[in-house]
Every structure is written in C-alpha cells, then in structure tokens.
C-alpha positions in Angstrom: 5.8 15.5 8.3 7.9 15.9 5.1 7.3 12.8 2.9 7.0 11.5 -0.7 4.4 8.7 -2.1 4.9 7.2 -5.2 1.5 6.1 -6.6 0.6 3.8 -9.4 -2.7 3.4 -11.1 -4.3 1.2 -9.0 -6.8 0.8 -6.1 -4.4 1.2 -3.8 -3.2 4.1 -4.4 -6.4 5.3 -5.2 -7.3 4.6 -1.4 -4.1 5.9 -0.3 -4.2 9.6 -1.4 -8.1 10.3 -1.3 -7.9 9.2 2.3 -4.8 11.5 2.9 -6.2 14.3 1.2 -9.2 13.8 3.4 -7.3 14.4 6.7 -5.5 17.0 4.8 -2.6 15.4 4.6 -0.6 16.3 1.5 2.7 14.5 0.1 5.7 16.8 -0.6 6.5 15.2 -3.0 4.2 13.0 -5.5 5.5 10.2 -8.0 2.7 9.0 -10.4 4.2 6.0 -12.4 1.8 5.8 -15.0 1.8 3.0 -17.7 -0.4 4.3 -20.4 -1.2 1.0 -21.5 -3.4 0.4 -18.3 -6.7 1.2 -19.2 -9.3 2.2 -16.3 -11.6 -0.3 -15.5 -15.2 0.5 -15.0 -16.9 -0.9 -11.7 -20.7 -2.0 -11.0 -22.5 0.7 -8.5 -22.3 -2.1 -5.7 -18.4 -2.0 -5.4 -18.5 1.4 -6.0 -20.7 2.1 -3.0 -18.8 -0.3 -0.7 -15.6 1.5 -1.7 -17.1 4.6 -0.3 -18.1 3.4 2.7 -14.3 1.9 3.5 -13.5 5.8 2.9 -12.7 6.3 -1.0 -14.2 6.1 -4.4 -12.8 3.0 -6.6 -14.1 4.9 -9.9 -12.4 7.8 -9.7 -8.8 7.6 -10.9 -5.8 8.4 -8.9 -5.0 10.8 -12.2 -8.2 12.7 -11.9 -8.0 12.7 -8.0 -4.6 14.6 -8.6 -5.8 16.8 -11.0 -8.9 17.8 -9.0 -7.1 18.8 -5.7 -4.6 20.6 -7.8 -1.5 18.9 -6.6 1.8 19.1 -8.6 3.2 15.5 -9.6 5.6 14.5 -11.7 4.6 11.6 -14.0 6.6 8.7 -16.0 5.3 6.6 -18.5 6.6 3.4 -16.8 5.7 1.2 -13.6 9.3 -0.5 -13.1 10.4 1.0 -9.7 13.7 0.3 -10.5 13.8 2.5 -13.4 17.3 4.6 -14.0 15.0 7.8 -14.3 13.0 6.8 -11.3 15.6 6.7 -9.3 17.4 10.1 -10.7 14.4 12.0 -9.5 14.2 10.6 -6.5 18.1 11.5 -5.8 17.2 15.2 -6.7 13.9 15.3 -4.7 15.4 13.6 -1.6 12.7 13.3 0.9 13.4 11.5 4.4 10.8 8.7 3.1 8.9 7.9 0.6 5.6 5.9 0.9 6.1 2.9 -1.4 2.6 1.8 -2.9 3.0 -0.6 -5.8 4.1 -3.8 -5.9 7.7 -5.4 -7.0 11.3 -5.7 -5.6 13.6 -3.0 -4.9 16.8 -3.4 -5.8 20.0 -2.2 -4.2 20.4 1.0 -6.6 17.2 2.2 -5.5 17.1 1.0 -1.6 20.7 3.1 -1.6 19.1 5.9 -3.5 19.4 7.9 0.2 15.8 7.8 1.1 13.9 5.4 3.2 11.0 3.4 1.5 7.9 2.6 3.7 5.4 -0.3 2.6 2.6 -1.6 3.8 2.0 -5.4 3.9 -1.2 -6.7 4.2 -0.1 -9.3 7.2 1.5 -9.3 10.5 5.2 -10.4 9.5 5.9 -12.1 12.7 3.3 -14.3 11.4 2.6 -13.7 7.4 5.3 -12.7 4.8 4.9 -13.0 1.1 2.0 -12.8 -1.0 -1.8 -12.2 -0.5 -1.3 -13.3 2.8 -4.6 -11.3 4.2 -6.9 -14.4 2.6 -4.7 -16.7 4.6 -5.1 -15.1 7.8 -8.4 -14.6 7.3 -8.7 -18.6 7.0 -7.0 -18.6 9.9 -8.2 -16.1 12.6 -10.8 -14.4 10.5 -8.5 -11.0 10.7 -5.8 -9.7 9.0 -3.0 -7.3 10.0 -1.1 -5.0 8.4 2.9 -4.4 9.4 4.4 -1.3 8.0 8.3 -1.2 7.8 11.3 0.2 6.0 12.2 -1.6 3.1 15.8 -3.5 2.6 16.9 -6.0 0.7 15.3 -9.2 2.3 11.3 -10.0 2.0 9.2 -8.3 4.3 11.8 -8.1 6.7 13.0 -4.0 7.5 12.3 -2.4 10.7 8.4 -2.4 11.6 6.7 1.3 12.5 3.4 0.2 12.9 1.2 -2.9 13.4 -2.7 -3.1 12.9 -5.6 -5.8 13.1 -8.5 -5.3 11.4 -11.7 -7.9 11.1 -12.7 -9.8 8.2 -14.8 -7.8 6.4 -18.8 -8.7 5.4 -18.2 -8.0 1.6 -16.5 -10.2 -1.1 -14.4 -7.4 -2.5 -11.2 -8.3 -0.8 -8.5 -7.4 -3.3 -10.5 -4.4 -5.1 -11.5 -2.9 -1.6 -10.3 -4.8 1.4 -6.3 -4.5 0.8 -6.2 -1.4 -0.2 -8.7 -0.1 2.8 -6.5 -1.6 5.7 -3.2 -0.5 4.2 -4.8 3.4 4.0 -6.0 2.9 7.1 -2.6 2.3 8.9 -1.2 4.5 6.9 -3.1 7.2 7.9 -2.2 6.4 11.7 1.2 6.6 11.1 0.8 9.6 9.7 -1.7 11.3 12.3 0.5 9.9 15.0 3.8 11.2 13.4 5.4 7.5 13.6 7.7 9.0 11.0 9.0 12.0 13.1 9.2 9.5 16.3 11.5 6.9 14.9 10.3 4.2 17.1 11.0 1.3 14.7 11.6 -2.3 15.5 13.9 -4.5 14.4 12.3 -7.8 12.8 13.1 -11.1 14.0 13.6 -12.8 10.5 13.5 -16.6 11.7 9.9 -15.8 12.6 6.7 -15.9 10.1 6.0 -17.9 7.7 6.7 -17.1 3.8 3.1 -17.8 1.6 2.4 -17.8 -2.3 -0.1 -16.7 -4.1 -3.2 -18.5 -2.7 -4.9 -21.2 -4.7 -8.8 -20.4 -6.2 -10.4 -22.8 -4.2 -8.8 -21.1 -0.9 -9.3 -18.2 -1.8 -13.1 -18.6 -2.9 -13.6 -19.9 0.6 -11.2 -17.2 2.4 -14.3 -14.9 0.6 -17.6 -17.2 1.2 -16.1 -16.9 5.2 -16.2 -13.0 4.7 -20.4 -12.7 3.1 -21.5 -16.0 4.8 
C-alpha cells in the first residue's frame, strides 16, 4: 500500500506511527508539522506504563521515534494544514492518500490538492459527529467507535472505509491514551486488510447522527469515574 501520514507532535501521532512501524508498516511518504513552540511534556510512570500496554510509549516523541527508525520526513515549522507550503509539497509528492492525523478543517485548496485524505474520528458517524464524541458514547453505551472516511468539505461526512467498537476502557487516561489507541488501532486494520487497495467505501447518510461539542467538565469527569469505577 502506497500512502502518506502527515503527523503532528502529539499523542496521536505518536500512537499512530510506533504501532505502524511495529507491523512494519512504513509511510511513503512522511509529513511532520512541527510547531517548535510546542514543548514536550513530561508524563508520570503510571501513564507511561498504561501507554505501553495500549501498544506505544506516550514519552517518547514522534520526532525521536522518526529519527530512531531512520525514516526520511520532511518537516515544517507550522501546524496549519492549510498552509500554502503544505499543500505545494503535497502536490509534488502525490500519494493516492494521505493519513490525516491532526486536528482542524480542510479547506477546499487542500481537499482539491489531488490526494485523498483519510481521518479517523473517534465515534460512529451514523450516530456521533463533532467533537470528543468518544466520552459521550461512552455515557451512553459504555463503548466508543471509530468511523474512518475520506475527508470532503462537510463535518464528518466523506465516504466511510472502516468502522470499529471498542469497550470503555478501565483507566482514566481517555484523551492522553484512549483516543489515540482506538484510532491506531483501526488504522492498523485498514491497513493490514488493504481497505485502501480494495475501495470498498460507503457513502454516508448525512441526515443521520447527531452533531456534539466539546463536552462539559462535569460530563466528562463522570464519562471517566464510569471508565475506573
């Protein structure tokens, strides 16, 4: 499977590429947006060791995991997605797809850059669009999905490629470990399965789901005391 990722310095990406590299799964292409004002935080040995057991390691950085495994990336000193050199690169390094894992809108310039973006949203978007949706199905039906689809111009609404449940889990690390662990993980389906090469995407029924915010503290703190309880 030829593809590109673009990573961010983040948790996500950090789960993202240690667990392709550990089913030897290497990006054609790699995009490392890296704002340089985003220091790396440091993390308590009890996350760190949960982290390892969802299958990467939160302290290391996506940077040093790059540098380590000797991959070639090409790094910009911005996080804006829609940036005019962004999306020049991307037109000379044209990949079929490109694994999308930061947050923010794409615009048109970039969606019609000629490469197909693929996110991963931490819902099922028949039933969950927006924002941190996980916590609220968690609340909900003590799970949370993940939809992966090709991104246009509406919210959450391109052509699905994969869909994946996944239990609450028994920690309280839900944005530092939890989203980023069940997005790697159906990422690496897709890519063991070759969803890419296969092409057997859905189209999205937009008049279903329902569109959620940010949650609210107090939800949210119980969303997690349902999780350790």
């Amino acid at each position: 499977m030829v593809f590109g990722i673009i990573l961010t310095p983040d948790n996500r990406s950090k789960a993202y590429i240690q667990k392709l590299l550990s089913s030897h799964i290497f990006p054609d292409v790699i995009i490392f947006l890296n704002n340089n004002n985003i220091s790396e935080k440091t993390y308590s040995n009890e996350i760190i060791e949960i982290s390892r057991k969802n299958g990467f390691d939160i302290s290391k950085s996506v940077k040093n995991t790059l540098n380590d495994n000797d991959l070639v990336y090409t790094e910009f000193d911005f996080s804006d997605i829609n940036h005019p050199d962004l999306i020049n690169f991307i037109k000379k390094n044209r990949k079929e797809y490109y694994i999308f894992t930061g947050g923010g809108i794409l615009k048109n310039e970039i969606l019609n850059s000629g490469v197909k973006f693929v996110h991963l949203h931490p819902g099922l978007t028949r039933k969950y669009r927006g924002s941190t949706c996980f916590y609220y199905s968690i609340l909900n039906e003590g799970s949370a999905g993940v939809t992966a689809f090709i991104m246009d111009e509406g919210l959450d609404t391109g052509d699905i490629i994969y869909e994946k449940i996944f239990e609450k889990p028994q920690h309280r690390f839900l944005d530092e470990i939890y989203d980023p662990h069940i997005r790697s993980e159906a990422l690496l389906d897709i890519m063991l399965q070759n969803l890419l090469n296969k092409q057997d995407f859905k189209k999205q029924d937009i008049c279903e789901g329902k569109t959620y915010f940010i949650i609210h503290p107090v939800l949210k703190h119980i969303a997690i005391i349902n999780c350790i309880k």
